[in-house]
C-alpha positions in Angstrom: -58.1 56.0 -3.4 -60.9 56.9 -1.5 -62.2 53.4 0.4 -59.7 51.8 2.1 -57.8 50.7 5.0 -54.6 52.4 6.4 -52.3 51.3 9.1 -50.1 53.2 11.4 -47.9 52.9 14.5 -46.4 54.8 17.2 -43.5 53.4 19.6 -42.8 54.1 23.5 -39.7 56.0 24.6 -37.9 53.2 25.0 -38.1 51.5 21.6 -33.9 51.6 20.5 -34.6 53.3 17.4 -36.5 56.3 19.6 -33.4 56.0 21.6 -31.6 57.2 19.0 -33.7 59.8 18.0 -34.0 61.2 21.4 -30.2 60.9 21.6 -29.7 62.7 18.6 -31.6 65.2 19.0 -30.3 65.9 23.0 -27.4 66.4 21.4 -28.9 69.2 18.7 -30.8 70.8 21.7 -27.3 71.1 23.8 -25.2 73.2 20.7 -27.7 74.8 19.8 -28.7 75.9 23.4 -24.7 76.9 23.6 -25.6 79.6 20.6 -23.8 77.7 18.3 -25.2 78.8 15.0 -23.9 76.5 12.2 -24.3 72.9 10.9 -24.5 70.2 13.0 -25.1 66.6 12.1 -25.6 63.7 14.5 -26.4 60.3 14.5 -26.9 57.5 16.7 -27.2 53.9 16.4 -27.4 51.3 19.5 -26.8 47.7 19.6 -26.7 45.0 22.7 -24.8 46.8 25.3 -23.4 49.5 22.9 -24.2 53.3 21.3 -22.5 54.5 18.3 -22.5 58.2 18.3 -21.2 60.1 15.9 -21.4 64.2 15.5 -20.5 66.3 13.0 -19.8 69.7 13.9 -17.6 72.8 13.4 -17.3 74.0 17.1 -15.9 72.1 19.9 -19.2 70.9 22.4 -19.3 72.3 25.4 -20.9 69.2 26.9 -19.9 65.8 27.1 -21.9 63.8 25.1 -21.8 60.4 26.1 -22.7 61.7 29.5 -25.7 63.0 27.5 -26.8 60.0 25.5 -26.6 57.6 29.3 -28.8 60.4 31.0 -31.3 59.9 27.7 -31.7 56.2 27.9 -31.8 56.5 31.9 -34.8 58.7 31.4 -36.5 56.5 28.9 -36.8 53.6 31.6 -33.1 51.7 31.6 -32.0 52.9 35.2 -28.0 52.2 35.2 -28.5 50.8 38.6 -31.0 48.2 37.5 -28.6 45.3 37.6 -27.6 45.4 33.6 -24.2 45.5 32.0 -23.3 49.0 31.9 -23.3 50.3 27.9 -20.5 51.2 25.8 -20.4 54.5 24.0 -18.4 54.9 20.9 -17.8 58.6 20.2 -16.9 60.0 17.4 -16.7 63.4 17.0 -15.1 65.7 13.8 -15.1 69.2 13.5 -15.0 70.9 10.0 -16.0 67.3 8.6 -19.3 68.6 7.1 -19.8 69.7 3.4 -18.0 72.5 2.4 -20.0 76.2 2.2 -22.3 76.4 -0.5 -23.9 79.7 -1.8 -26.9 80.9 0.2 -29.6 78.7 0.4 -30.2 74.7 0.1 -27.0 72.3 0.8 -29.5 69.3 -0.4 -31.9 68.8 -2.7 -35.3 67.8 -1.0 -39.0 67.4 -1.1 -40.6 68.0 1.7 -44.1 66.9 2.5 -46.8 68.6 4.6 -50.3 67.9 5.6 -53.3 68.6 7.9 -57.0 67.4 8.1 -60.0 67.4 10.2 -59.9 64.6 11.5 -58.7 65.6 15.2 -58.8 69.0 16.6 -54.7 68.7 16.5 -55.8 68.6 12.4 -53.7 65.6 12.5 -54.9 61.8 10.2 -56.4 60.0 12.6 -54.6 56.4 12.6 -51.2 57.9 13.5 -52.6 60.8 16.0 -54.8 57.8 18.0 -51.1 55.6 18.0 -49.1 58.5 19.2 -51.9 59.2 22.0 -51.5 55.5 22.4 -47.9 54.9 23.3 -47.7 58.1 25.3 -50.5 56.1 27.2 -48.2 53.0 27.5 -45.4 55.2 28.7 -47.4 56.9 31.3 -48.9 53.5 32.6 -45.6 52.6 32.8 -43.8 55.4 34.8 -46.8 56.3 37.2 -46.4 52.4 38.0 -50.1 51.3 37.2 -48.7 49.1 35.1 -45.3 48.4 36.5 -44.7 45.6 34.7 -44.7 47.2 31.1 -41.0 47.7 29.4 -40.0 50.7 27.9 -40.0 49.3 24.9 -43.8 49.0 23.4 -45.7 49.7 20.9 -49.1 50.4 19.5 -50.5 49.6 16.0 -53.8 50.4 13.9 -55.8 49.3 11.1 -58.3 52.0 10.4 -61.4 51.9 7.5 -61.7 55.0 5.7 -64.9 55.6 3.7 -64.7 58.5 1.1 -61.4 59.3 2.7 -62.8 59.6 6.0 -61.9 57.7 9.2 -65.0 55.5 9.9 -64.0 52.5 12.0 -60.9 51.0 13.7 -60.7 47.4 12.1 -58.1 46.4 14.4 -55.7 47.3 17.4 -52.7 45.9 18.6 -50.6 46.7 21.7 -47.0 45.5 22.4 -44.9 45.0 25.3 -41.8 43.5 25.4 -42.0 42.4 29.1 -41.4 38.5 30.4 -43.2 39.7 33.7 -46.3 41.1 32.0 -49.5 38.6 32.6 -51.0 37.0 30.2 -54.2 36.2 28.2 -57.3 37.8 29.6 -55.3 39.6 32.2 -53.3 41.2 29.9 -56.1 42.4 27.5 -58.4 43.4 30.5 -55.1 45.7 32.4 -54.6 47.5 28.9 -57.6 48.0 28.4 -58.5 49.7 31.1 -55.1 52.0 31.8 -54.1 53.0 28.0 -57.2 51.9 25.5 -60.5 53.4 27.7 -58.7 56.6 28.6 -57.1 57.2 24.9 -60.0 56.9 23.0 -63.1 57.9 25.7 -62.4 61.8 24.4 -61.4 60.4 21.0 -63.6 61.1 17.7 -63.6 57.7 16.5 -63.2 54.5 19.1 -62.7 50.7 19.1 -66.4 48.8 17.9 -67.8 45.7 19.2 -66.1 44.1 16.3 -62.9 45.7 16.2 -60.1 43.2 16.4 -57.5 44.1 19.5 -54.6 41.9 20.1 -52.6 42.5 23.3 -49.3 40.9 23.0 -46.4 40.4 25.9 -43.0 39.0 24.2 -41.8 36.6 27.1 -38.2 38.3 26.4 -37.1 41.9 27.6 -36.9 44.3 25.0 -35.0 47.8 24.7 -31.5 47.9 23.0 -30.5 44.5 24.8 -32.4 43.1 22.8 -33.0 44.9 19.2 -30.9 46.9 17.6 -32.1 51.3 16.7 -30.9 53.7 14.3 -31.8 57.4 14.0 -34.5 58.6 11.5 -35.5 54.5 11.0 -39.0 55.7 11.9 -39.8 58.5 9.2 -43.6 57.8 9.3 -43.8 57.8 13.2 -42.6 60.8 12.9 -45.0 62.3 9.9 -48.1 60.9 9.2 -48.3 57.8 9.4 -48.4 57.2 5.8 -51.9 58.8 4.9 -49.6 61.1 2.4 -46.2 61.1 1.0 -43.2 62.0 3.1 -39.9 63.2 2.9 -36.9 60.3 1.8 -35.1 61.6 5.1 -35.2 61.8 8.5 -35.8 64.9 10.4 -34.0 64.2 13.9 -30.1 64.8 14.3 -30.1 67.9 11.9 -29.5 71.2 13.0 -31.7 74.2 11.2 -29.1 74.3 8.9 -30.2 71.3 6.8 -33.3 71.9 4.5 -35.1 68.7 5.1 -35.7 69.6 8.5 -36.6 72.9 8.1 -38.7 72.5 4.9 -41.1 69.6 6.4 -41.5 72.0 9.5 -43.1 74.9 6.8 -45.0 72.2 4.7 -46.9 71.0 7.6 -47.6 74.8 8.4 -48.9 75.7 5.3 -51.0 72.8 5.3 -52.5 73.5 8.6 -52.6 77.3 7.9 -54.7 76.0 4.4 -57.4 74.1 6.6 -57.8 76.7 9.3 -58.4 79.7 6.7 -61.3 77.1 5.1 -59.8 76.6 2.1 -59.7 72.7 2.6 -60.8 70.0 5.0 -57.6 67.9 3.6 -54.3 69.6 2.3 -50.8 68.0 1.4 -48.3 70.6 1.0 -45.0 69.6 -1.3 -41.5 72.0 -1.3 -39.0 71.1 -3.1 -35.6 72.5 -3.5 -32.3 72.0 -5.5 -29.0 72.9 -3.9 -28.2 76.3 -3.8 -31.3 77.7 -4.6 -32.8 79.7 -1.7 -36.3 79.5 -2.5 -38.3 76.0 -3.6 -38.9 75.2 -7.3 -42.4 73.7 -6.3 -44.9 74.9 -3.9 -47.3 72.4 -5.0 -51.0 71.9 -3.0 -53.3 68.7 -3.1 -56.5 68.7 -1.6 -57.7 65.6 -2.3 -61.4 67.2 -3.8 -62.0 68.9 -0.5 -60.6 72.6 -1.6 -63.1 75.6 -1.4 -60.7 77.1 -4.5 -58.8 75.1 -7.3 -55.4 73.8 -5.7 -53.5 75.8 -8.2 -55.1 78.9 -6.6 -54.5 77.8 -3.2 -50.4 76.7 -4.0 -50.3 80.7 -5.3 -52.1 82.2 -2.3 -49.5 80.0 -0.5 -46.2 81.5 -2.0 -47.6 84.8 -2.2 -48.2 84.8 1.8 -45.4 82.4 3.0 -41.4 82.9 2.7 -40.2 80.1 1.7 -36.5 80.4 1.7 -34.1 78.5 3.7 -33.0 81.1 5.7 -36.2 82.9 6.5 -38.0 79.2 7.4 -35.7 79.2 10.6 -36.1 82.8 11.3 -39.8 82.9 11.0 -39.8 80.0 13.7 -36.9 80.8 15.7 -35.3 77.4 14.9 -31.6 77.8 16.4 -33.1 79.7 19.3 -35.9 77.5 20.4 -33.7 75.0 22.9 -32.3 78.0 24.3 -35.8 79.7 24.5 -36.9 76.6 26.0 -34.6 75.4 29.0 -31.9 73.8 26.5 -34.3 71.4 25.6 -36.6 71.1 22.4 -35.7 69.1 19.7 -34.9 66.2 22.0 -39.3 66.5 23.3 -40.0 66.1 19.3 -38.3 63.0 19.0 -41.2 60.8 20.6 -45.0 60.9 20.0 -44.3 63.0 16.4 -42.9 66.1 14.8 -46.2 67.1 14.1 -49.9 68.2 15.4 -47.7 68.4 19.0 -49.9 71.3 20.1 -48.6 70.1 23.6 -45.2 71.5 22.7 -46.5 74.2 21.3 -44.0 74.5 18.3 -44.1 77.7 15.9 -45.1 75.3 13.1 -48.3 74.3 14.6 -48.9 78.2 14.7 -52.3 78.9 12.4 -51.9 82.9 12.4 -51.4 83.2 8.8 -54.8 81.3 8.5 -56.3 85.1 7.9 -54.2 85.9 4.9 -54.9 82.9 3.2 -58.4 83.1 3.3 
């Protein structure tokens, strides 16, 4: 597949399945900022006027975490004092309700997925990088008030043409608000324009043409979790890559370091990007898998899509040689159970909107391109 069109999308803060992932994630950041050290599992799901949370755990929280998942949706943009109904949080909470010890290494079989490109100095595919840069737009418009009007809950969508596997145009453009105050028509297209579209892209490899398509859309009902319902991990590509490459089957937000499909798409992403900065690719997809109990991946497979300097097998042997893959030393190589603690209690929850990945603005260790030397 080298001439085609790919789409991707990116959704604001206030989207109910973000919710969830923020919530879920709050919730990781807080045990593990506690020094707990062992599985936890969380995940949330809202509906009108209600959140379902449910944690698995085998500590006690030192937190209350309903108190946690109100102070999350307050600070997405639903205010408790702005005249709606209170919501409802259903808690449930079991300790020692997790899988039983396994022998060292995976508790799950996965594959994990990893990639990295030049498109964008972030070495992220363009479509879902320019939607993430998007939204975060949309939710800055929003919360400075230049566009007080917008809801939290928006979201931005694009069609890009790829020629030879390279970004070449955007085809189309779509914004989304969910806001019965928002204007209309011209007004609409002219105010988004100018306060999320012109600023996104004016520093942006690749822009909007005179004959991309761009549809500006205002729903004439309020969105958020009043209106929609959200679910934790529901958006797996929003958080990847957009779907440019394969990704994992689950999600990666509510997991502590413990679980393998977390930890393993944080190390295929860095050996992808670690593969492109040593110049060994302008494209590289990264696949670990692993089978439960095993401490190191079966496959450390590399595809470079015809852009490798060095056969792929060559560059997937360079890869194991240089990188540990094995569960344990994954999280220890990036600090993964100390980084909310590291940070201010709060780290996981920051990953839960605008990507997992290319977020050199967080500065995660798996965005770190140090081993680019060995590689090389």
């Amino acid at each position: 597949m080298r001439d085609f069109v790919m789409t991707s999308d990116s959704v604001t803060r206030g989207h109910p399945d973000k919710l969830c992932d923020q919530i879920s994630d709050a919730v990781i950041d807080a045990y593990l900022a506690a020094g707990v050290r062992s599985p936890v599992s969380v995940e949330c799901a809202i509906a009108t006027g209600v959140v379902f949370l449910s944690i698995r755990a085998r500590v006690e929280a030192s937190f209350d975490p309903a108190a946690l998942a109100r102070r999350v949706i307050e600070e997405a943009g639903y205010p408790a004092d702005a005249g709606r109904e209170p919501l409802t949080i259903m808690l449930d909470l079991a300790r020692d309700a997790l899988e039983p010890d396994l022998p060292p290494g995976a508790t799950h079989m996965t594959t994990a997925f990893g990639h990295a490109c030049r498109h964008t100095a972030a070495d992220m595919a363009f479509p879902i990088w320019a939607a993430h840069r998007l939204t975060r737009a949309l939710d800055a418009a929003r919360s400075e008030e230049r566009l007080p009007w917008l809801h939290p809950d928006a979201q931005a969508q694009l069609a890009v043409a790829f020629r030879d596997r390279r970004p070449s145009r955007i085809a189309a453009l779509a914004l989304t608000t969910a806001s019965p105050s928002a204007p209309t028509g011209d007004k609409l297209r002219e105010a988004l324009t100018r306060e999320v579209i012109d600023p996104v892209f004016a520093q942006s490899p690749l822009g909007p043409d005179s004959a991309t398509r761009l549809v500006c859309v205002a729903l004439p009902k309020e969105g958020g979790p009043g209106a929609h319902s959200g679910l934790t991990g529901r958006k797996l590509a929003d958080d990847s890559y957009g779907g440019l490459v394969r990704q994992s089957a689950t999600a990666m937000s509510g997991k502590s370091p413990a679980r393998i499909d977390r930890t393993a798409s944080y190390a295929a992403r860095h050996a992808a990007r670690s593969v492109v900065a040593a110049g060994l690719a302008s494209e590289c997809e990264v696949q670990l898998s692993y089978v439960i109990g095993d401490e190191r991946p079966v496959t450390v497979e590399v595809d470079t899509f015809g852009t490798g300097r060095i056969d792929d097998a060559k560059i997937s042997g360079r890869l194991a040689e240089t990188l540990d893959f094995r569960v344990a030393a994954i999280a220890e190589r990036f600090s993964l159970w100390d980084l909310p603690a590291l940070r201010d209690g709060r780290f996981y929850r920051d990953l839960a909107t605008y990507g997992h990945m290319g977020r050199d603005d967080l500065s995660p260790p798996w965005e770190d391109t140090d081993v680019a030397g060995r590689l090389a």
